[in-house]
N, C-alpha and C positions, 0 to 999 in steps of 0.2 A: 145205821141202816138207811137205807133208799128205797124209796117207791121206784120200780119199776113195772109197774101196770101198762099192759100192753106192748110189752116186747117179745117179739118170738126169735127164738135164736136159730130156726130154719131161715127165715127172711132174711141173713145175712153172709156173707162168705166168710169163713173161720178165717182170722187175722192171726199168723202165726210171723212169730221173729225167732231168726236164728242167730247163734250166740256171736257175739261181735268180735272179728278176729282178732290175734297176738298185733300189738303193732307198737307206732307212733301216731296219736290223733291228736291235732289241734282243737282243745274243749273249751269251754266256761263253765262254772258252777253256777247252776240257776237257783239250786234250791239246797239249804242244810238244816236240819234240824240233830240238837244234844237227846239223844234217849235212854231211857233205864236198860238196862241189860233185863233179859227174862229174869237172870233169879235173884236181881234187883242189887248186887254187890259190887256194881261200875257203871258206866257211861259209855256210850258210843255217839260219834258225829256220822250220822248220816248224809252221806252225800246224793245229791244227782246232778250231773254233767250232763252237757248237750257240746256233740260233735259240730265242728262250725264246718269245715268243708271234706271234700270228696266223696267218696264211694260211700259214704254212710253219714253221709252230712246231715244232721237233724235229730237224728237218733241218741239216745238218751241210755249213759253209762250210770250202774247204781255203784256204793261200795258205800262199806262201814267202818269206819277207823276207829278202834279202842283208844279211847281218852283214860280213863283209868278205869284199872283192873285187879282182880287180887292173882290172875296170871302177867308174873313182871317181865316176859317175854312178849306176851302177846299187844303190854300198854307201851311198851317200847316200839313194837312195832308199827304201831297205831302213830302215835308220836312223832315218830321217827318220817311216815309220810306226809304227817300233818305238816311237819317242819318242812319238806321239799313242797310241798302247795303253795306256804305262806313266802317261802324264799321267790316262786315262780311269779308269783302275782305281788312282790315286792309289799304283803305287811306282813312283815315280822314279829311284829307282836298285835294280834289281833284279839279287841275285845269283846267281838261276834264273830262268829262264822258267817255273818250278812260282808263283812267286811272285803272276804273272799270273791263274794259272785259276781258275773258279769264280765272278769278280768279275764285274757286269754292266757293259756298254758298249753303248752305239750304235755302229756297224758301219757305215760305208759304201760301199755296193758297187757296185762296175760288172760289166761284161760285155765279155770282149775276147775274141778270137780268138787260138789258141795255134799255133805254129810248123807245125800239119797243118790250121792251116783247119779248127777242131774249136771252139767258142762255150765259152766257161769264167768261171769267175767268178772277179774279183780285189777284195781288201779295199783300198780306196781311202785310206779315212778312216778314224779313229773318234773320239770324244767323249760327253760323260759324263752328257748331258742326259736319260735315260731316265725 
């Protein structure tokens, strides 16, 4: 928790973001952290990206890639982009996900819809052709 004593949320303009469109962006990975799944039976890599240039340059992609799972579809497919990140940013065999950040990639994203009917962005692809 955080003390926020003395903030009024009338005293500021409501910051709303809209969902980041289909494309190719040129990103870095700033931040990753390994976390338990909710019902504690696998692991995921949480990512955060940050867009280096154009129309949304600064702006900040989340996405969560299934590291293992007891769904062998879904840690495949976790895997599977983890492998096109590591191939992008040339380490191959990485023994952090610190390993990853800072290094530039192409980013390819889509747009789906998350389990409340809510538009969200997921990292598709990436590759190294920047």
């Amino acid at each position: 928790m955080g003390n926020l004593t003395g903030f009024k949320a009338a005293d500021y303009k409501e910051q709303a973001f809209d969902v980041l469109p289909a494309g190719d962006y040129d990103v870095v990975i700033v931040a990753s952290e390994l976390k338990t799944t909710k019902k504690g039976d696998g692991h995921y890599l949480e990512l955060q990206l940050q867009v280096l240039s154009g129309q949304y340059q600064n702006r900040r992609l989340f996405d969560r890639l299934n590291i293992d799972n007891p769904n062998a579809t879904c840690q495949l497919i976790g895997r599977g982009v983890l492998s096109a990140i590591c191939r992008a940013v040339q380490v191959e065999t990485p023994n952090d996900s610190a390993e990853l950040h800072n290094k530039p990639l192409k980013a390819v994203v889509r747009v789906a819809k998350d389990d409340r009917d809510r538009k969200s962005t997921r990292l598709n692809s990436s590759h190294t052709d920047i």
